[in-house]
C-alpha positions as semicolon CSV with decimal commas, in nm:
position;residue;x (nm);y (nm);z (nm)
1;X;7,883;1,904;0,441
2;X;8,227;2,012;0,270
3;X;8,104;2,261;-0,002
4;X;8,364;2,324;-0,196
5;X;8,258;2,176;-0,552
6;X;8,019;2,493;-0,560
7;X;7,693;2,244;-0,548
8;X;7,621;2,328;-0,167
9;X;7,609;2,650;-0,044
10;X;7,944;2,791;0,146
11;X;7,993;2,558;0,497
12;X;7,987;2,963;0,677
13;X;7,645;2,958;0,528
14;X;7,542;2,618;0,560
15;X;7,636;2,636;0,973
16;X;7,484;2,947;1,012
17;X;7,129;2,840;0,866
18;X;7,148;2,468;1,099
19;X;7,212;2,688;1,438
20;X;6,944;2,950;1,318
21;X;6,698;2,687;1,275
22;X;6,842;2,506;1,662
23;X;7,089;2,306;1,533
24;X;7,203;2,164;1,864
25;X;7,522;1,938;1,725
26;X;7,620;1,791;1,404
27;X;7,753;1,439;1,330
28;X;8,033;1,365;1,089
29;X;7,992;1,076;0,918
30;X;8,232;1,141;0,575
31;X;8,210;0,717;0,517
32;X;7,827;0,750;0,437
33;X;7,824;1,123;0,331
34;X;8,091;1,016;0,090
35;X;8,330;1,300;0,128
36;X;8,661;1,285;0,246
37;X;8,852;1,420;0,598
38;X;9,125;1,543;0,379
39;X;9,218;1,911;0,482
40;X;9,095;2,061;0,118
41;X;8,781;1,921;0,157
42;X;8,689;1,942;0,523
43;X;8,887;2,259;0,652
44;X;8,588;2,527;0,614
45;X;8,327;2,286;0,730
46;X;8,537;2,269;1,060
47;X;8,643;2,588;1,066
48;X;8,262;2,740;1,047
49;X;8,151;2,518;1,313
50;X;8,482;2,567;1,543
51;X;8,345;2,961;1,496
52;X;7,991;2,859;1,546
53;X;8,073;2,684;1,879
54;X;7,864;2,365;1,684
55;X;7,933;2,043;1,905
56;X;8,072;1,803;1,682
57;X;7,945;1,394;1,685
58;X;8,202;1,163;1,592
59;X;8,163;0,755;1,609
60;X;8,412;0,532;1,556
61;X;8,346;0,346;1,233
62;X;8,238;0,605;1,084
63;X;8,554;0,803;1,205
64;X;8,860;0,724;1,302
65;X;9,010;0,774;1,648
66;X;9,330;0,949;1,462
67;X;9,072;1,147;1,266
68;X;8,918;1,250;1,546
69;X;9,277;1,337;1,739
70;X;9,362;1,541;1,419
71;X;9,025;1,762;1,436
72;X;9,047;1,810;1,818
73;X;9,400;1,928;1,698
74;X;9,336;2,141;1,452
75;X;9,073;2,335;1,642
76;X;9,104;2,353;1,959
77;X;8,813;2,538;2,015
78;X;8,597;2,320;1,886
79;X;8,397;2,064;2,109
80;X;8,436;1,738;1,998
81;X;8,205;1,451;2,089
82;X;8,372;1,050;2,086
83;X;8,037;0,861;2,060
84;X;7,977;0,485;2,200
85;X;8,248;0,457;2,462
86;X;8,255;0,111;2,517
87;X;8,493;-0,182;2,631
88;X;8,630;-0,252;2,293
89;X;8,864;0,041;2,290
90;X;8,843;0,208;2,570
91;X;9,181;0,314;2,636
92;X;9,190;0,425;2,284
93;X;8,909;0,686;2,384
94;X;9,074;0,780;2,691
95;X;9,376;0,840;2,547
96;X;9,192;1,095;2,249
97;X;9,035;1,259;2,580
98;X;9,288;1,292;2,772
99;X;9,506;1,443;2,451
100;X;9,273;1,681;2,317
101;X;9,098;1,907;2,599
102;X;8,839;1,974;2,393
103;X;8,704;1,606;2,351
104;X;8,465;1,435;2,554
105;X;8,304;1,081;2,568
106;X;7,925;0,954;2,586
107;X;7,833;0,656;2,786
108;X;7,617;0,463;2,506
109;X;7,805;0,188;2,477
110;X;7,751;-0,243;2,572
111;X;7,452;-0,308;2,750
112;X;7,660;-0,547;2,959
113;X;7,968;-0,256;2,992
114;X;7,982;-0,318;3,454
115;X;8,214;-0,059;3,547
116;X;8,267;0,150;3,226
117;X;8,104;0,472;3,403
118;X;8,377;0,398;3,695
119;X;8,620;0,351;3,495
120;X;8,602;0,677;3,215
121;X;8,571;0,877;3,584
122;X;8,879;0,710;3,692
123;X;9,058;0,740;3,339
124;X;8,946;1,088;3,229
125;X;8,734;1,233;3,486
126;X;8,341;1,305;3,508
127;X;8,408;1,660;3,354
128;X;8,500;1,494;3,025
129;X;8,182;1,226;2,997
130;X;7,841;1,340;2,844
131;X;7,558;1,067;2,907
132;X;7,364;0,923;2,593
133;X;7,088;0,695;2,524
134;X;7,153;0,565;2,149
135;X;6,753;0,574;2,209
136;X;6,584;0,317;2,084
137;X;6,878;0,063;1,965
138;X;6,932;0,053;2,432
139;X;6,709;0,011;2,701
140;X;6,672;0,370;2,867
141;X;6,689;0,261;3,214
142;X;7,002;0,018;3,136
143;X;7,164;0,349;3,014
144;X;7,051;0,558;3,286
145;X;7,117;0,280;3,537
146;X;7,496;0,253;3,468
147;X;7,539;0,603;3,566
148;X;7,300;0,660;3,877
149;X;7,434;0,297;3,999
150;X;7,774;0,333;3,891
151;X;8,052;0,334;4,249
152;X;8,114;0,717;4,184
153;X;7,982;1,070;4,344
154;X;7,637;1,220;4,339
155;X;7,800;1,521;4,219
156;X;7,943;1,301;3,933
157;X;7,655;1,200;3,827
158;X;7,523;1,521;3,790
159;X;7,803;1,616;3,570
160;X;7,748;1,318;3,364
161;X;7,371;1,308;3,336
162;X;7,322;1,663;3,257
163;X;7,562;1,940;3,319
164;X;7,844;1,826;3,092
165;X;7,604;1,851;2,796
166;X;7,444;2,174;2,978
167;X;7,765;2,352;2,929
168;X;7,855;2,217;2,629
169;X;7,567;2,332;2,444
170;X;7,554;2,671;2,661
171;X;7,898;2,755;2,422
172;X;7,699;2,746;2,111
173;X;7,652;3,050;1,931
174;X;7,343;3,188;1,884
């Protein structure tokens, strides 16, 4: 969290204790967290985990698309992760991954979303989709089923299932 009232410890310090311990990713989530995405308040946090190589977890709703285009801008080394593609704004996502090379999308999304895997191939391509469960709101085989029966290549769904997330994580700092 932003630290800069002095009651947390520095973000630096805060990141570097969450990846010592096997931090894997963080979610931002400033609308429950109450703290704000304004620059003075959020700059070192994102700064310390750009350095870190710390995936970051954003969801709509509890960020904006826009606030998510202005991170992805801002540090461009920094993986960003768009959480809960699903058909309600899809192009919106596509259009923050296809911006921003350093954002991806997950697959937890509708249980009824036919063709979503098919299409965030066609839109984006399989290199920028991580697969996700949202374990236990969905049914694990519904969200493993729309990607192993989804009309695109094995190789695909390799990248989707596992290696996307494989490399992503492989970036982290140690």
């Amino acid at each position: 969290m932003p630290g800069n009232c002095g009651d947390l410890h520095s973000e630096k310090e805060q990141v570097a204790a969450h990846v010592k311990q096997g931090c894997g990713a963080v979610i931002v989530r400033p609308s429950v967290d109450y703290w704000t995405m304004a620059r003075w308040a959020c700059d070192a946090l994102f700064g310390a985990l750009q350095e870190r190589r710390v995936p970051v977890y954003c969801r709509e709703g509890l960020v904006s698309l826009d606030q998510v285009g202005e991170i992805a801008r801002r540090y461009p080394d920094a993986t960003i992760l768009l959480a809960h593609l699903r058909t309600m704004n899809e192009a919106g996502y596509y259009r923050i991954a296809r911006e921003h090379p350093n954002v991806f999308v997950d697959t937890v999304g509708s249980s009824a979303a036919r063709g979503l895997v098919e299409r965030g191939v066609a839109a984006i391509g399989a290199d920028k989709i991580v697969w996700g469960s949202d374990a236990y709101c969905y049914g694990l085989p519904q969200q493993i089923g729309k990607v192993l029966g989804a009309k695109i290549s094995d190789e695909d769904k390799v990248k989707i299932l596992s290696g996307n997330a494989q490399r992503i994580l492989a970036r982290r700092a140690r």
